[in-house]
N, C-alpha and C positions, 0 to 999 in steps of 0.2 A: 504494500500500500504506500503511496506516496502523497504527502501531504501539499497543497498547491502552493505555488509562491507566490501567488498574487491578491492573497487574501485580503480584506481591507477591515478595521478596527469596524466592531460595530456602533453607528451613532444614530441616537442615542445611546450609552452605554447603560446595561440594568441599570447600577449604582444614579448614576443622575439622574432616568425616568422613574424610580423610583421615590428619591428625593424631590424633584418636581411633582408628581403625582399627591407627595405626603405633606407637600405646602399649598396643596389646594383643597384641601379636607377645612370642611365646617364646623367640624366636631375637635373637643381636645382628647389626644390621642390617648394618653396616660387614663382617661378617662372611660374611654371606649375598654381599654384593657383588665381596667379595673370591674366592666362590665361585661366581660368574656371572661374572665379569668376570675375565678374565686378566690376571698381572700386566703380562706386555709391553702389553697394551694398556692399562689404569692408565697404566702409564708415558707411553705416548703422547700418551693425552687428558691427562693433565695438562701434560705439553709443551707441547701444544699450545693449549690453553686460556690458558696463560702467555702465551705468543705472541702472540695473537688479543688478551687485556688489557689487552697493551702499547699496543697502537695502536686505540685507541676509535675514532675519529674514521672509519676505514678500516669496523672489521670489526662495528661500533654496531650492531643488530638491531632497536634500540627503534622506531624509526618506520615499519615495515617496513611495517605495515598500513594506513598511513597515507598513503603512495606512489602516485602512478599507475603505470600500466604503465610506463610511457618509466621514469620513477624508479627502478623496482625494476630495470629493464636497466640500466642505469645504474649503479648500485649493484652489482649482481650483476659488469659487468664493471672496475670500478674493484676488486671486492675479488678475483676472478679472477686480474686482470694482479699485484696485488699478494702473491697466493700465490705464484707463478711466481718473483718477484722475489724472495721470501726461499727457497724451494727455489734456486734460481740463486745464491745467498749463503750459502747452507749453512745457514741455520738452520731449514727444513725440510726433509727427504727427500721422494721422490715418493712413496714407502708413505702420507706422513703426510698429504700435502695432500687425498686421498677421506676422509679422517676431520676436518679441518677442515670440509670443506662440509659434511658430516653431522653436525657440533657445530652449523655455521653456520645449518642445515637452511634453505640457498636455493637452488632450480632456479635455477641459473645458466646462462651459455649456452656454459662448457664443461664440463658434470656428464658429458654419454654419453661423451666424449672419454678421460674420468679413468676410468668403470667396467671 
C-alpha cells in the first residue's frame, strides 16, 4: 500500500470546527453537562481521574498506539493488577474501578469479568 503524496491538510480542521461550533451554542456548556451527567457520577470521574494522575507511569495512555500486541497485554495487565491493589487499599470501590477502565478506555483482559 502506498500512501499518496499529494494529500492536503484538512480545512476546517476537527479541532477549530469544533471550537467554532462550541462558540455558537446558547446554552452554558458546564451546564448542559451538569445536566447529562449526574452528580454522583461527576463525583466519581473526578475521583477517579485524581487517582489514575497520581500515578502516570502505571495508568500513561500516551503510547498506546504505538505498542505491539504483547505490549498492550502487558500494559493492560500491569494496570489491571494495579486497580485491584488500590480497590484492596481503599482508595477505590469496586463501583469505581468499571468506570476507570472506561476513563482508561483499554480492552483489558479483565473488562467481561468487571461488566
Amino acid at each position: 500500500m502506498q500512501i499518496p503524496k499529494d494529500l492536503q491538510p484538512m480545512i476546517p480542521s476537527t479541532a477549530s470546527a469544533l471550537s467554532s461550533e462550541r462558540s455558537k451554542t446558547q446554552f452554558d456548556i458546564p451546564s448542559m453537562h451538569t445536566f447529562i451527567v449526574d452528580s454522583e457520577m461527576r463525583r466519581m470521574t473526578s475521583k477517579i481521574e485524581k487517582v489514575l494522575d497520581a500515578e502516570p507511569e502505571i495508568f500513561n495512555m500516551r503510547n498506546i498506539y504505538f505498542m505491539s500486541r504483547q505490549e498492550k497485554m502487558d500494559h493492560a495487565m500491569k494496570i489491571g493488577l494495579r486497580l485491584i491493589q488500590l480497590m484492596h487499599q481503599g482508595v477505590l470501590t469496586a463501583e469505581e474501578i468499571p468506570i476507570a477502565d472506561m476513563i482508561l478506555d483499554l480492552n483489558g483482559p479483565f473488562g467481561l469479568h468487571r461488566a
